[in-house]
N, C-alpha and C positions, 0 to 999 in steps of 0.2 A: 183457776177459774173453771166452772164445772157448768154444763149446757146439760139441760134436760130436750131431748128429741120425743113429742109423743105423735105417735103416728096409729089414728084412731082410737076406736074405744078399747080397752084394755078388755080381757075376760080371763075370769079365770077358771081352768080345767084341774080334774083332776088326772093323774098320771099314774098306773100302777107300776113301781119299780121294785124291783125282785132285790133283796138284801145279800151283801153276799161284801166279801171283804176284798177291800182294792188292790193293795198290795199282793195278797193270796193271787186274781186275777194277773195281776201287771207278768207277775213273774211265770205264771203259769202261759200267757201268752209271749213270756219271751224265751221259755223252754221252747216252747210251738215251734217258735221262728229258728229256733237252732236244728231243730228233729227236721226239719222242712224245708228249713234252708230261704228261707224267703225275708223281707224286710220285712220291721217291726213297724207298725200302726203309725207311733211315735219314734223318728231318730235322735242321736244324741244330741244334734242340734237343737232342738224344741227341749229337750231337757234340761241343756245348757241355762238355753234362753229362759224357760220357766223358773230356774232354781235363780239364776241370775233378779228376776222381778223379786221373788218370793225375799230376798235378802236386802233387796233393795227396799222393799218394804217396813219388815224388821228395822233396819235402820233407821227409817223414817219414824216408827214408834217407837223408837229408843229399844230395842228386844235385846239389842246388842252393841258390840263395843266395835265394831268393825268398822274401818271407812272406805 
């Protein structure tokens, strides 16, 4: 069962985002964090947990054979 929340009137803007490829970024900011020495944005946990939904999904649309 699925709830819709609306809270006021909706608008819509526009938003200029700059094209540029994710992957190319992800890795280039986790070169960053080794030269630096610092944590990544995202840790492995949230990765985890992302791919973890993302699959759980798939399976929910049949994408794959996995249980």
């Amino acid at each position: 069962m699925f709830a819709i929340i609306k809270f006021g009137t909706p608008h819509k803007r526009d938003i200029q985002v700059e094209k540029q490829e994710p992957l190319g970024l992800e890795l280039a900011h986790f070169l960053d964090c080794i030269r630096t020495q610092t944590s990544p944005l995202i840790d492995a946990q949230c990765g985890i947990d992302a791919l973890s939904v993302a699959l759980k999904l798939m399976q929910n649309m049949g994408m794959t054979s996995q249980s």
